[in-house]
C-alpha positions as CSV (number, residue, x, y, z in Angstrom):
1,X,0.0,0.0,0.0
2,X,3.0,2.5,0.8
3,X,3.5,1.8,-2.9
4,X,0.6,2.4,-4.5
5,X,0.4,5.5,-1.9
6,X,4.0,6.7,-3.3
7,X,3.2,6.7,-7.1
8,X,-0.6,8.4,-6.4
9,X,1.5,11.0,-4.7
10,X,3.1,11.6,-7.5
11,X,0.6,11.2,-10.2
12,X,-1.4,14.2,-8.8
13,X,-0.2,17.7,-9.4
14,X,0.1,20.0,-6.4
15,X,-3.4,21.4,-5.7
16,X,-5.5,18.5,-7.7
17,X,-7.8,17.0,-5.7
18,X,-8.1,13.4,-6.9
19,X,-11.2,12.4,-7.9
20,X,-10.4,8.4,-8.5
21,X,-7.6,6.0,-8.2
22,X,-7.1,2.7,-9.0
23,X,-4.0,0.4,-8.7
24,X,-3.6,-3.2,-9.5
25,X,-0.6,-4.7,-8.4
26,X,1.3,-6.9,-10.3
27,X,4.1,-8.4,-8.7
28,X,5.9,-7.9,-4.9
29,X,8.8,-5.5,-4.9
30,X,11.3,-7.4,-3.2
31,X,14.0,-5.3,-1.4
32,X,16.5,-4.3,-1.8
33,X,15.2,-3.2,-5.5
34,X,15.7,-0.5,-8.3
35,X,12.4,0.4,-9.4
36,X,11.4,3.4,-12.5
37,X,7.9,5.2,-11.8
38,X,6.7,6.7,-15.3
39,X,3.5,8.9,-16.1
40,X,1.8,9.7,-19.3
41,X,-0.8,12.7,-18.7
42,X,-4.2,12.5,-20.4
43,X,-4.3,14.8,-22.9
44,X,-7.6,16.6,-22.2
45,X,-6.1,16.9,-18.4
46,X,-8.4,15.1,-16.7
47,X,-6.0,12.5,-15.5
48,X,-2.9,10.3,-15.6
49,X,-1.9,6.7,-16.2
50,X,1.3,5.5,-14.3
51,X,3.4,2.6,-13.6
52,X,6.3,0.9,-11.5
53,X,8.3,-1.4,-13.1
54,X,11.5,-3.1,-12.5
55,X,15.2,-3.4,-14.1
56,X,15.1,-5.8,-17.1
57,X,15.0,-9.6,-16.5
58,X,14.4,-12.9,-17.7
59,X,11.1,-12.5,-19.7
60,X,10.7,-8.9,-19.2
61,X,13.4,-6.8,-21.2
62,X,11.1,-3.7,-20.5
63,X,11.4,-4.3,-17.2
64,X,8.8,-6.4,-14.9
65,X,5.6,-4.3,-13.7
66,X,5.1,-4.6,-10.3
67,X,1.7,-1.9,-10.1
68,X,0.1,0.0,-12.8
69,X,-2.7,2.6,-11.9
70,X,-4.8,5.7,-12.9
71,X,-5.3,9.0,-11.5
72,X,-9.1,10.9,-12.3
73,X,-8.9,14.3,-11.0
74,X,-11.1,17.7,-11.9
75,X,-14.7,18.8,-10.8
76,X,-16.7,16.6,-9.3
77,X,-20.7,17.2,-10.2
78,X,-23.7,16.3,-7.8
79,X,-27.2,16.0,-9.1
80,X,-29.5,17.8,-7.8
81,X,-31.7,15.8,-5.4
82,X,-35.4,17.3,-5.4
83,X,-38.0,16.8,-2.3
């Protein structure tokens, strides 16, 4: 969780008050470890994608993922609830 708490942190800009985040977790990060964080912003700013992968292994030149996740951020809209 202190991962997935780590990249949120940094997939939100200062002042943007998430709206929704999802993780799903991949693979353990087994210490010690070298890990890469990468984000691609939406391009309509409403959000971000981002990952947390490994070094390159066996199977997984790119690098293994160990959690991939979103960020939803902007204005959040109520309806209106009539009595």
């Amino acid at each position: 969780m202190w991962t997935f708490a780590r990249c949120a942190a940094e997939a939100v800009p200062p002042g943007t008050a998430p709206v929704r985040l999802t993780a799903a977790f991949r693979a353990p990060v087994l210490l010690p470890a070298t890990v890469t964080y990468t984000r691609r912003d939406a391009p309509d700013g409403t959000g971000s994608t981002f990952q947390l992968r490994g070094g390159p292994a066996a199977g997984h030149p790119e690098g293994r993922v160990h959690l991939y996740g979103t960020a939803r951020y902007g204005t959040v809209t109520y309806g209106t609830v009539t009595r």
